[in-house]
C-alpha positions in Angstrom: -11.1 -14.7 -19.4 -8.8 -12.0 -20.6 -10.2 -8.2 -19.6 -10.8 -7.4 -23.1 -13.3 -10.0 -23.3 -15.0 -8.9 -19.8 -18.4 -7.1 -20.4 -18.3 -3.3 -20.4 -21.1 -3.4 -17.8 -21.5 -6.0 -14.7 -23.5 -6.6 -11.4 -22.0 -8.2 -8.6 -22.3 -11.6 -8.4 -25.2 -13.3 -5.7 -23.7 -13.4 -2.2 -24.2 -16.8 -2.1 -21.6 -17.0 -5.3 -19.1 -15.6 -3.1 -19.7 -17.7 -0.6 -19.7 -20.8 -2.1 -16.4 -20.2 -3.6 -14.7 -18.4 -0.6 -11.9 -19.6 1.9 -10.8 -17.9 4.7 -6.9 -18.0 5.9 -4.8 -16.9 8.6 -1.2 -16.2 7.3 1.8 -15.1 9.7 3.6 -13.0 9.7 7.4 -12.4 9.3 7.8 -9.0 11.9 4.0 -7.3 13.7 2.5 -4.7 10.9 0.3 -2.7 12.2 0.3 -4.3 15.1 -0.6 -7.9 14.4 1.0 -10.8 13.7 -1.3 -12.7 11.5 -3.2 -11.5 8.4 -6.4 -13.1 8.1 -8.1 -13.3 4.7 -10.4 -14.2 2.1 -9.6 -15.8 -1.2 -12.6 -16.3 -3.5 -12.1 -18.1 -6.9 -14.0 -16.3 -9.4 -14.5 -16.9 -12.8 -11.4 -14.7 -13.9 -9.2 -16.2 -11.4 -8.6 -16.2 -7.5 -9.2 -12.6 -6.1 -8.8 -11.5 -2.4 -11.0 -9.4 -0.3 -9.0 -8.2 3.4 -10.1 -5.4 4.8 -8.5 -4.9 8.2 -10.5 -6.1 10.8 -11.8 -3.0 12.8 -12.9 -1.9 9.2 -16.6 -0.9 9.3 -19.4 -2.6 6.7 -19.4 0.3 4.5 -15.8 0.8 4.5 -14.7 -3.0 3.6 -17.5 -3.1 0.8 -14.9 -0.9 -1.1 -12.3 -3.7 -0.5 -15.2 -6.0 -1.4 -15.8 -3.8 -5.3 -12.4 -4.1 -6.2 -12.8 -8.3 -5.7 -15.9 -8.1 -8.0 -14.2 -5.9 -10.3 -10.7 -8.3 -10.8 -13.6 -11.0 -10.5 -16.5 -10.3 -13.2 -16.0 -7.0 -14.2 -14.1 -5.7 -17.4 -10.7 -4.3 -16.3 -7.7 -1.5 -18.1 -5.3 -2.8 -19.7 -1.7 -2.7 -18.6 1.0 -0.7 -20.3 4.0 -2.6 -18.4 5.1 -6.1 -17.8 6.6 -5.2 -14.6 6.7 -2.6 -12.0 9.1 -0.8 -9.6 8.7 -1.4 -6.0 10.1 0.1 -2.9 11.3 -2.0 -0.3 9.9 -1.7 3.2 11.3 -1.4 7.1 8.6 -1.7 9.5 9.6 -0.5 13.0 12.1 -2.8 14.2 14.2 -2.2 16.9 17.5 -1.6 16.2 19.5 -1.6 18.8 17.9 -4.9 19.9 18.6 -6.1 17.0 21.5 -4.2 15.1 21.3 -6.9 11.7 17.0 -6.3 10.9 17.7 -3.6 8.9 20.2 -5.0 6.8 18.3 -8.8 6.9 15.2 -7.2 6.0 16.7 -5.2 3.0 17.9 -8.5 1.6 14.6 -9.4 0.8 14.6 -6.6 -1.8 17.0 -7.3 -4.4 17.3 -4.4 -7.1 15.4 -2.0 -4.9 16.3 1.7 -5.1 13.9 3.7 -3.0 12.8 2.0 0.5 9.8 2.7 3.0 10.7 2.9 6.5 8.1 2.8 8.9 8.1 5.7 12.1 6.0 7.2 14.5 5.5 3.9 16.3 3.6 4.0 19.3 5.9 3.5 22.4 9.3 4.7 20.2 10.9 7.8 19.9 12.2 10.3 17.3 15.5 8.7 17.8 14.4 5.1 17.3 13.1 6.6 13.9 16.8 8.0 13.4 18.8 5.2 13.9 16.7 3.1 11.9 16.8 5.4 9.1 20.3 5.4 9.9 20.6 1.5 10.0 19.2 1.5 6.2 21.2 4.7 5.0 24.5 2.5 5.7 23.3 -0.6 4.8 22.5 0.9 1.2 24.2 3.9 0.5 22.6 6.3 -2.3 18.6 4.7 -1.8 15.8 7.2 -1.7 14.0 7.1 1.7 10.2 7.7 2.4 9.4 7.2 5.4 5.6 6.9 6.8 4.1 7.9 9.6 0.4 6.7 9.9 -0.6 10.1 11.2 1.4 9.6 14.3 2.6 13.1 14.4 1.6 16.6 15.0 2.3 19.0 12.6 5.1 20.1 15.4 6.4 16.6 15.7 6.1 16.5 11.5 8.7 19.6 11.2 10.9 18.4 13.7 11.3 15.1 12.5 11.8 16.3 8.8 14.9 18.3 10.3 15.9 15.5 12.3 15.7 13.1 8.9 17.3 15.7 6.7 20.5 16.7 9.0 23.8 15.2 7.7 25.4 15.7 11.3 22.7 13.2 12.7 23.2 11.1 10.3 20.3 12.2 8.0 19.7 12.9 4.3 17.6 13.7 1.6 13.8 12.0 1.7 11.7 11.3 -1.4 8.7 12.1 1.2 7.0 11.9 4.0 4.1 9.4 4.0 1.0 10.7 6.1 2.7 12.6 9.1 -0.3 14.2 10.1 -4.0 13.3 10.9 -5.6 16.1 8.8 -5.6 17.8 5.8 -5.1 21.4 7.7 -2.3 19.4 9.2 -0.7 18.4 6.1 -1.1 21.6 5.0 0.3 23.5 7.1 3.6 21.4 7.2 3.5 22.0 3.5 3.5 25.4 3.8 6.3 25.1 6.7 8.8 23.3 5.2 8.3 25.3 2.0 9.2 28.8 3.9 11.9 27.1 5.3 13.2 25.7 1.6 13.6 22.0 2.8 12.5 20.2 -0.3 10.7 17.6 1.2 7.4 15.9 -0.4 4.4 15.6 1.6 2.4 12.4 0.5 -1.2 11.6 1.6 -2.4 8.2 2.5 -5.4 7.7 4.6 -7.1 10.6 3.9 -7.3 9.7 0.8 -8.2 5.7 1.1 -11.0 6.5 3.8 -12.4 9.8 2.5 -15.7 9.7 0.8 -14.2 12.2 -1.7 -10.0 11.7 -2.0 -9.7 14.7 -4.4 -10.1 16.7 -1.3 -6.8 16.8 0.5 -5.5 17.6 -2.9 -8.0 20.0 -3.9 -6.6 21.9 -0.4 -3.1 22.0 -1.7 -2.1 19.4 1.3 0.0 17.2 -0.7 2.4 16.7 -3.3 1.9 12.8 -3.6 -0.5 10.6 -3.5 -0.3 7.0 -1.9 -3.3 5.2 -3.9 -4.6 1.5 -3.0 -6.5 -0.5 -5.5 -8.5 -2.1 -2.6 -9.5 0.4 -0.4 -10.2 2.7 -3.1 -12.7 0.0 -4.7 -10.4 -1.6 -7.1 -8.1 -0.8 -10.4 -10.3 1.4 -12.5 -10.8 3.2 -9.2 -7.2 4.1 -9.1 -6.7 5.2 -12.2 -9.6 7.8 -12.6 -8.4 9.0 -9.4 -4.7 9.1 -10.5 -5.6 11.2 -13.9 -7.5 13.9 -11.6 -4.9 14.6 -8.8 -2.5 14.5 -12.1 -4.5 17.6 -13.2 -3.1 19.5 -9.7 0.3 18.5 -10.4 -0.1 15.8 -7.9 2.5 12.5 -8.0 1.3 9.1 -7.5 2.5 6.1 -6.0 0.6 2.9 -5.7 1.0 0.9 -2.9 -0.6 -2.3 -0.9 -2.8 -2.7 2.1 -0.5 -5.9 3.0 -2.4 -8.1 0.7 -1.2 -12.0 -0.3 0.3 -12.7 -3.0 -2.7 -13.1 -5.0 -4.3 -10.0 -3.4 -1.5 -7.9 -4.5 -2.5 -8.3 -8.4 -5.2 -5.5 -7.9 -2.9 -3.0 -6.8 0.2 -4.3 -9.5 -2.1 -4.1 -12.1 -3.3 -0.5 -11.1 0.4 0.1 -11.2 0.7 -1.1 -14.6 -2.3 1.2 -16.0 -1.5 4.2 -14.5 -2.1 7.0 -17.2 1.0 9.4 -17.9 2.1 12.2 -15.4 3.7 15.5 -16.6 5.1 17.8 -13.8 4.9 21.8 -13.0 7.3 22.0 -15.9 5.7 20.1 -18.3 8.3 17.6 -17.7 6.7 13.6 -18.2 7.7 11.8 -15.1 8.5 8.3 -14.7 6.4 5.9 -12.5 7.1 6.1 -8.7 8.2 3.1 -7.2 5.4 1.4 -6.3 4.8 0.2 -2.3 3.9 -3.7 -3.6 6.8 -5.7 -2.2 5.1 -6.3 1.1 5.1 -9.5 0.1 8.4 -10.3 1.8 6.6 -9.2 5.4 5.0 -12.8 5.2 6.2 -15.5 7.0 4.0 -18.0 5.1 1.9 -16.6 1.9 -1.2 -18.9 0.4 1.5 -19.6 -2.6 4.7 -18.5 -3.7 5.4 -14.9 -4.0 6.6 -13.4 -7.5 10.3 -13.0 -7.5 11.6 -8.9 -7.0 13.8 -8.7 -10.2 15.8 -5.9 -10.4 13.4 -3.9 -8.2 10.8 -5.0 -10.5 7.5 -7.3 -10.1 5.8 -8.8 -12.6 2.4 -8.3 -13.8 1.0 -11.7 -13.3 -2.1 -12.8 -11.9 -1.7 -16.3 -9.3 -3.4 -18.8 -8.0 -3.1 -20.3 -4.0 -1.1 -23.5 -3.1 -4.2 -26.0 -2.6 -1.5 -26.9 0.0 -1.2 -24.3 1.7 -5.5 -23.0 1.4 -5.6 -26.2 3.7 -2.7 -25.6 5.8 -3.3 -21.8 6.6 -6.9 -22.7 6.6 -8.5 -19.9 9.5 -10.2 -21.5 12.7 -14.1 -22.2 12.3 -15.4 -19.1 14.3 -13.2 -17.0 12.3 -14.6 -18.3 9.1 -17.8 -17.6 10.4 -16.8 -14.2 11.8 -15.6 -13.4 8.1 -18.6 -14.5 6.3 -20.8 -12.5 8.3 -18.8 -9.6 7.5 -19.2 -10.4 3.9 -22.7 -10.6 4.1 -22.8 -6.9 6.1 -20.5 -5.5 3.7 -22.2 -6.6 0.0 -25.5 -5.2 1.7 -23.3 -1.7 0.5 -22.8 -3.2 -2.9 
């Protein structure tokens, strides 16, 4: 069913319909991301297609039945339709270790052919500012001239924030420009005073907002506060693709940039947020200036040792806007141990109570 021919209105289909046509899977992972080495999922074949519903696992009820509307909404609801064919992604560095092993960097990087901006992942618990540097380093010389964000998870005070911005910006420690820095802080007094720091100190750094936008009730408000200059938008968290674009054309109204990115979905899960990608309305900057499309943080893709079929192909940076379908194969192969299973459909069961 194409989404012009979806219904303008819809009601989520009977938990028992998601049941029947769910599968849960256990997929491993290439290098730990977030801390674990195995993404555990939910594919549920609906009548538009396979969707994927994955909120991580300490997410509450209330929290994953967001994850859970943007399944129904790719599923049986009535969708935007997008502008593009294909995207622009940014690759991604989680934190490796790189003086235990000097070649991740550049091995991982391979993954991204095309790619001109790149994630790298700091603040790690257990590492250091300068395991943060010499990673940044590591991809710096591996690929010469690529934009560098760099993201945080709220690791950082807004002391540790400044410092490390100086740190990442100094050419005599091997530092250079950054697009922006991805949630340094917790809060949004935080972000906002870094904001205001690095601005009286004219580094030209970005400040871009993540989780407090994902797990707010309201995620205008960190940009209402004048806390960021981007912000990191997630079709699944947010509660799916038209989600993301009402909230893209309000924080465009501030001035505020956007960049679409994944919550490590499969390669069927990562359709919502590629499609949000693909519909995202025009942006005009402080200068009435139209800006391009940011590259989008959807290549995650590559962090998968085994994914539940095979990925799209990065193609000159790019990924295609195309919905897929899981391996039969591999649904059986990766197929999740029975007490997880039953783990996950009680979860579903507390989350569509939100619906």
């Amino acid at each position: 069913m194409q989404s012009s021919d979806r219904p303008a209105e819809y009601g989520p289909p009977a938990l028992s319909e998601l049941t029947d046509r769910a599968r849960v899977v256990s997929c491993p992972l290439r290098v730990p991301f977030r801390g674990v080495t195995e993404r555990e999922l939910m594919l549920i074949e609906a009548p538009s297609g396979w969707v994927e519903w994955s909120p991580f696992l300490e997410y509450d009820a209330e929290e994953a039945s967001r994850w859970l509307r943007n399944a129904v909404e790719l599923g049986w609801g009535r969708l935007p339709e997008p502008s593009l064919s294909s995207v622009e992604v940014n690759a991604t560095i989680p934190a490796v270790d790189v003086v235990a092993d000097p070649e991740a960097v550049p091995r991982l990087l391979d993954r991204y052919p095309g790619c001109t901006t790149v994630k790298v992942k700091v603040a790690e618990k257990g590492q250091t500012l300068q395991d943060d540097l010499a990673r940044v380093r590591a991809v710096r010389d591996a690929r010469p001239g690529i934009a560098v964000r760099v993201d945080a998870n709220a690791g950082w005070s807004v002391d540790d924030a400044f410092a490390a911005a100086q740190a990442l910006t100094d050419p005599s420690r091997g530092g250079g420009p950054l697009d922006y820095m991805e949630q340094p802080c917790a809060t949004v007094a935080e972000l906002a005073e870094l904001r205001r720091r690095l601005g009286s100190r004219g580094m030209m750094v970005r400040v871009a907002a993540d989780e407090l936008i994902r797990k707010s009730t309201d995620p205008l408000t960190v940009v209402q506060a004048g806390a960021c200059d981007v912000a990191v938008l997630k079709a699944a968290p947010l509660g799916g693709v038209s989600r993301v674009r009402a909230i893209a054309e309000e924080v465009g109204r501030f001035g505020v940039a956007v960049t679409v990115s994944s919550a490590l979905e499969s390669a069927v899960g990562m359709y919502a947020g590629i499609l949000a990608a693909a519909t995202l309305p025009g942006y005009t900057d402080d200068e009435d200036m139209v800006v391009a499309p940011q590259a989008a943080g959807l290549a995650t893709g590559s962090l998968y040792a085994e994914d539940v079929c095979t990925p799209r192909e990065i193609v000159d940076g790019r990924l295609a806007v195309e919905q897929l379908s899981p391996d039969a194969d591999r649904l059986d192969g990766l197929q999740a141990p029975a007490a997880r299973r039953d783990w996950w459909f009680g979860r579903l069961a507390a989350a569509y109570a939100y619906l």
